[in-house]
Structures are given as structure tokens and as C-alpha cells.
BATISE-471936 format. One record per residue (C-alpha): residue number from 1; chain; residue in three letters; x, y, z. Coordinates in Angstrom, 2 decimals. Layout:
! BATISE-471936
NODE    nr   kette   rest         x         y         z
NODE   NUM       A    ALA         X         Y         Z
...
//
This chain:
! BATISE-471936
NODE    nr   kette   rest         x         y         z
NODE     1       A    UNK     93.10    132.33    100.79
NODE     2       A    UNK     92.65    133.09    104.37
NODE     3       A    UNK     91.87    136.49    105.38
NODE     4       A    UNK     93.77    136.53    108.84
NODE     5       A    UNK     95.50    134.32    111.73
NODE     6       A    UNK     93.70    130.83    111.98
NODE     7       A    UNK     91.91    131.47    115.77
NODE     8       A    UNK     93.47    128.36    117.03
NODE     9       A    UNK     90.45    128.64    119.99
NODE    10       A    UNK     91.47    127.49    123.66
NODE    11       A    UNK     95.15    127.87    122.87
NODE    12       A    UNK     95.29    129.92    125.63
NODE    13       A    UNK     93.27    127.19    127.89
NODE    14       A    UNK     95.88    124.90    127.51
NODE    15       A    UNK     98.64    124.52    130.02
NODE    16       A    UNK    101.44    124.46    127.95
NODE    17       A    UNK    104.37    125.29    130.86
NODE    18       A    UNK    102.96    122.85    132.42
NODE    19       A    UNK    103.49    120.28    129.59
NODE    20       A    UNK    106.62    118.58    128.39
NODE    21       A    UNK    108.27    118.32    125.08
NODE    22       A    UNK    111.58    116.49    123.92
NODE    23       A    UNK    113.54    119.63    124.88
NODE    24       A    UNK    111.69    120.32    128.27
NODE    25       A    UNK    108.93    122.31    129.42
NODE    26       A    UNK    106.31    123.77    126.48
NODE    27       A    UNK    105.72    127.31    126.75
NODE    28       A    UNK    107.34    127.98    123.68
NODE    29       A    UNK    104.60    126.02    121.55
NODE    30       A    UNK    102.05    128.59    121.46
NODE    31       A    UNK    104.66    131.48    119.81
NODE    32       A    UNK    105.12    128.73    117.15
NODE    33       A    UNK    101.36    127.56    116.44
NODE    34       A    UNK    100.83    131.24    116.38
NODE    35       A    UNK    103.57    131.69    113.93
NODE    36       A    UNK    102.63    129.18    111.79
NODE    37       A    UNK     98.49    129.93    112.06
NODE    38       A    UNK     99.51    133.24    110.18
NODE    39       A    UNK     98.82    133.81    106.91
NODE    40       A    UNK    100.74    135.37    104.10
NODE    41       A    UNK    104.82    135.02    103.21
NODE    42       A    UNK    106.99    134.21    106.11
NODE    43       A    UNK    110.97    132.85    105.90
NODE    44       A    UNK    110.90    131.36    109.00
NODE    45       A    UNK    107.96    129.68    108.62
NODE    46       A    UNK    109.28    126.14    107.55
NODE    47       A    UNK    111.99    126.20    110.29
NODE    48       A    UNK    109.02    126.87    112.32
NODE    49       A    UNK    107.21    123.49    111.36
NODE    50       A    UNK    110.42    122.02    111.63
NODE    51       A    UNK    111.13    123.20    115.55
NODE    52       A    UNK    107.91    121.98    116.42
NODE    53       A    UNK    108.35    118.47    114.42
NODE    54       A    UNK    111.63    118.12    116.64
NODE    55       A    UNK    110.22    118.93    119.91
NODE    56       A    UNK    106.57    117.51    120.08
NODE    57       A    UNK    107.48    114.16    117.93
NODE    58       A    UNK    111.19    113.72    118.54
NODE    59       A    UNK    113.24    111.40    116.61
NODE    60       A    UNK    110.30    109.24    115.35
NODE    61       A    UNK    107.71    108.90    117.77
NODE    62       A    UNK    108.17    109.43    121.37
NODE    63       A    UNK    105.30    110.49    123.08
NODE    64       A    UNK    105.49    113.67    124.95
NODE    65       A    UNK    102.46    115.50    126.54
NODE    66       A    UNK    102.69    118.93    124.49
NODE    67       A    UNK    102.26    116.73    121.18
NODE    68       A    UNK     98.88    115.16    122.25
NODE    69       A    UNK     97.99    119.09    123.14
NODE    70       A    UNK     98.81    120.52    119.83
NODE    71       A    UNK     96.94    117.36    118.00
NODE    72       A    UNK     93.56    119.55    117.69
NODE    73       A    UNK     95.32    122.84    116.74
NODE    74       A    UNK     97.52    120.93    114.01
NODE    75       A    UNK     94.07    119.69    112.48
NODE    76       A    UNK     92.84    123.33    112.55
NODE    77       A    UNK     95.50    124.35    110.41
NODE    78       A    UNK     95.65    121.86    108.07
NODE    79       A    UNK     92.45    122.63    107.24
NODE    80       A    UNK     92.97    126.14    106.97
NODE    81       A    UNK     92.41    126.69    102.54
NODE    82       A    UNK     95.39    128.66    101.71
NODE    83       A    UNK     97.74    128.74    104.46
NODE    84       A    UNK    101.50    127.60    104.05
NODE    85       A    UNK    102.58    124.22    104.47
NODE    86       A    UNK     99.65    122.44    105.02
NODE    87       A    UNK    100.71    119.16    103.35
NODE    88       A    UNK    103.65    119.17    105.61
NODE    89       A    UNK    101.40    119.99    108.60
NODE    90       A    UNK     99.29    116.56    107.66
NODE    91       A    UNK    102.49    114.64    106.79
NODE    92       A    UNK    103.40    115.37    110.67
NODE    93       A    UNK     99.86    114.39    111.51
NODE    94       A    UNK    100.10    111.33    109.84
NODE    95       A    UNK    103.02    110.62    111.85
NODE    96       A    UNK    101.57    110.74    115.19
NODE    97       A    UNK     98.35    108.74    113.16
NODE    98       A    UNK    101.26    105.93    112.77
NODE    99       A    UNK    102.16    105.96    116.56
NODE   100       A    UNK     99.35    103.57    117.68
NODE   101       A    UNK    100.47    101.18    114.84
NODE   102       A    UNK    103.72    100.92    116.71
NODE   103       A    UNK    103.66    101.29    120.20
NODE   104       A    UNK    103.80     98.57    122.90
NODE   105       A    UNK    102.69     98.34    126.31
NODE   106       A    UNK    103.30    100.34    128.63
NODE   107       A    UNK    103.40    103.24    125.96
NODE   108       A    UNK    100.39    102.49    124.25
NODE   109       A    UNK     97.75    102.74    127.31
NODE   110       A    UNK     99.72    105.68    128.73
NODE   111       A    UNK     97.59    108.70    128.95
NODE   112       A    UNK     99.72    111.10    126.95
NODE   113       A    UNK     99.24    108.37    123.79
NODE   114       A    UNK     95.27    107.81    124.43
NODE   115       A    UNK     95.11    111.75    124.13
NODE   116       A    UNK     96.40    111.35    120.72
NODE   117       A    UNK     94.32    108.63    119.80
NODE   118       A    UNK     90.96    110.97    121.05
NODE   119       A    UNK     92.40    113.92    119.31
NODE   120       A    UNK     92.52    111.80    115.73
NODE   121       A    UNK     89.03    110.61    116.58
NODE   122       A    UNK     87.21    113.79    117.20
NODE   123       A    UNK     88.88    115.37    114.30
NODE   124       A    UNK     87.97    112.27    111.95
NODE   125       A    UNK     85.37    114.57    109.96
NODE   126       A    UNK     88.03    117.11    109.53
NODE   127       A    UNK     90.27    114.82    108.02
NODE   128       A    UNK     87.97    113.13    106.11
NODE   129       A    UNK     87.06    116.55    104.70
NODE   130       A    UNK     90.37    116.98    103.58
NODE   131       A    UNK     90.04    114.34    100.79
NODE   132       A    UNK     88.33    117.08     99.08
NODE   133       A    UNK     91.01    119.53     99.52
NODE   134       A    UNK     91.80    121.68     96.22
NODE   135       A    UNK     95.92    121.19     97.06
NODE   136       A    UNK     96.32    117.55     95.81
NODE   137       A    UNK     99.73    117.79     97.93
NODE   138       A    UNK     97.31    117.51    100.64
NODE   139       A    UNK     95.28    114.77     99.60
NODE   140       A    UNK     97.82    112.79     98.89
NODE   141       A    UNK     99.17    113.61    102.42
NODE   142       A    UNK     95.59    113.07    104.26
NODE   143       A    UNK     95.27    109.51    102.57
NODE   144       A    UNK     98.42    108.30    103.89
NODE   145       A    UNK     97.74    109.86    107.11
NODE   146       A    UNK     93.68    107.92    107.43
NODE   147       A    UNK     95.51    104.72    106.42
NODE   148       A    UNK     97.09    104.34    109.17
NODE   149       A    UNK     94.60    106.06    111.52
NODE   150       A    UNK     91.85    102.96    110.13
NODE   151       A    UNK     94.64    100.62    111.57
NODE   152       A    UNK     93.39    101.24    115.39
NODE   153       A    UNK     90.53    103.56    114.73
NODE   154       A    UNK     87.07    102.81    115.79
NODE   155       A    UNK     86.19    104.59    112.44
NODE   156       A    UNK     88.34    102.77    110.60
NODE   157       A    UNK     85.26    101.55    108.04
NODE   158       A    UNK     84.08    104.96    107.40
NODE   159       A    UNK     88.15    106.43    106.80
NODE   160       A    UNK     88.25    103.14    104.07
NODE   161       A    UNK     84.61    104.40    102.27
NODE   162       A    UNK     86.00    107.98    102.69
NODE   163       A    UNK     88.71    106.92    100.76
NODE   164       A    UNK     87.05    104.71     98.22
NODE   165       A    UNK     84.61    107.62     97.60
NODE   166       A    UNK     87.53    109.97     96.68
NODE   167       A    UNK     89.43    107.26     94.31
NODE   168       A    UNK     86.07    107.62     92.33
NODE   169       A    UNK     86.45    111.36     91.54
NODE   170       A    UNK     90.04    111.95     91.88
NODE   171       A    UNK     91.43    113.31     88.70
NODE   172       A    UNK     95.03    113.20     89.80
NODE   173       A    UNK     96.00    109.29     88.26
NODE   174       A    UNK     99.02    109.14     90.63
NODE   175       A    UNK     96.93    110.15     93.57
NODE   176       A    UNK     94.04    107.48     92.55
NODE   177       A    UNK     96.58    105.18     92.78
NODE   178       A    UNK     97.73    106.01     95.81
NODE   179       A    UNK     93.91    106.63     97.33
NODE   180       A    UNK     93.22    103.03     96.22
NODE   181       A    UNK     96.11    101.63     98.19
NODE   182       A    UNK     95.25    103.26    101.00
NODE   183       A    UNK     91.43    102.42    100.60
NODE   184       A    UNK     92.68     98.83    100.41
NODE   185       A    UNK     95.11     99.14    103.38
NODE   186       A    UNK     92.20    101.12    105.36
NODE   187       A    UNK     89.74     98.38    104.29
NODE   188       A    UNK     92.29     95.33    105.41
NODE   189       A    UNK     92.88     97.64    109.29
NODE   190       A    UNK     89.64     98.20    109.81
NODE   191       A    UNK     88.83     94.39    109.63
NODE   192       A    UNK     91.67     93.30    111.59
NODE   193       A    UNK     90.84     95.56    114.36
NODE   194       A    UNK     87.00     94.60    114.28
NODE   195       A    UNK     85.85     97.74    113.50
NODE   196       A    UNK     82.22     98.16    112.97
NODE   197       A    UNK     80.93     99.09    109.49
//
């Protein structure tokens, strides 16, 4: 369990007025990161996760600039041991993971979706690291999630050996299963897209 508030470091730093969610500009994402970075009970906090699912990754997948800013402060809390709702956290990862796998041009050079793309790829180790989670919830959620991420990563070989390494110690049967298909899928992405081993 976490002692205190996940830091969420250069939160401040980040020009969030200046940004733009589905429901306009996005000051209001900081109060919620904050919100949802603190530990301990909290009735509001799923409708928090929820208010920020709607605004930074509306309606399945538009891009907005205050979603490829949040990327790196998501990760922190997902991999914060003990705080709420991080499977659902990584589950709303995963969907922004999924993004590249669907966008066309013009969207998918656009600068707002490249910022998502570098955000997944210098938090790779963090993710990876959550294979080893003690919540299986989040395992589970983090496998899905690198699946698709090894579908345009340039890391895409060592998210399928990540997840080949966990299949081979997972105790959780219907999660081995599930870490095996997605150490197949990973596999079949990362040779598609010519990633290096």
C-alpha cells in the first residue's frame, strides 16, 4: 500500500489550459489526476476515472492533445502497488495502445497521435514491469494492453518475450491462457511490422 499521493512529477509543467479535450480546454485534468493519484477510500473516485475516460479518449478513440499529456502520468499510476483502480487505469491505457492499430492518415502522423505513440515507448519498461504485478486484474489488463502496443511498436519483440516470460510463471491458468494469446498475437505484430529482435 502506498503511503501518500503518487507525485505525478511535472504535472504542473504541463500546459494543460492550453490543451484540448473532447469537452474543450483541459485545466480541469490536473484536479482529476490529483484525485485519482490519492490513496486510500474515495466514492468519487471511479466517476473520476470515468470523467477523464470521456474527455481525453472520447467515444472510442479520438485523439485530443490533453490525452497524449496525461499518457506518462496514467503509467505512473498504474504502477502505483496499492492504489484504486489500477486495472481500469491500464484497461484505458490499453485503449489509447489500440489507437495506432486503427488510425489512418492524416490522424496517424498528426502530432497529438505520435505523442502517444512516444509516451507508450518510453514507458515500455514500466509496462513490462507490470507483468509482475501482485493484482492479477492487472496483469491480465497489461497483457492485453502490450498486445496491441507490439502491433506498431519498435519494441514489439521484447513486449512478445516479456510476455512469453510471464506465461512461464503465471499461476493464474485463465491468465496463462490469456498471456499466451497475447504472446502469440505480440509475436505475429512484431513480425509484421519488422520489428527488430
Amino acid at each position: 500500500m502506498i503511503a501518500g499521493p503518487v507525485p505525478l512529477d511535472g504535472l504542473d509543467a504541463v500546459p494543460w489550459a492550453d490543451l484540448a479535450h473532447a469537452y474543450g480546454a483541459a485545466a480541469d485534468v490536473p484536479a482529476i489526476l490529483r484525485a485519482l493519484a490519492r490513496p486510500g477510500p474515495d466514492p468519487e473516485r471511479e466517476e473520476r476515472l470515468d470523467e477523464l475516460d470521456s474527455a481525453i479518449y472520447h467515444q472510442g478513440g479520438a485523439v485530443y492533445s490533453a490525452g497524449a499529456a496525461a499518457l506518462p502520468f496514467l503509467l505512473e499510476l498504474a504502477a502505483a502497488p496499492g492504489l484504486p483502480l489500477r486495472a481500469a487505469i491500464v484497461e484505458l491505457l490499453g485503449r489509447f495502445a489500440a489507437l495506432p492499430n486503427d488510425m489512418r492518415e492524416p490522424w496517424s502522423s498528426d502530432e497529438r497521435a505520435r505523442s502517444c505513440r512516444a509516451a507508450f515507448i518510453a514507458g515500455h519498461d514500466l509496462l513490462v514491469a507490470l507483468l509482475d504485478d501482485t493484482d492479477p486484474a492487472v496483469r491480465a489488463a497489461v497483457a492485453d494492453l502490450l498486445w496491441e502496443y507490439a502491433r506498431w511498436s519498435p519494441r514489439a519483440q521484447d513486449a512478445a518475450r516479456a510476455l512469453a516470460d510471464r506465461d512461464a510463471v503465471e499461476p493464474d491458468l485463465a491468465l496463462r491462457v490469456s498471456l499466451r494469446l497475447a504472446g502469440a498475437r505480440a509475436a505475429a505484430g512484431a513480425r509484421a511490422s519488422g520489428s527488430p529482435s
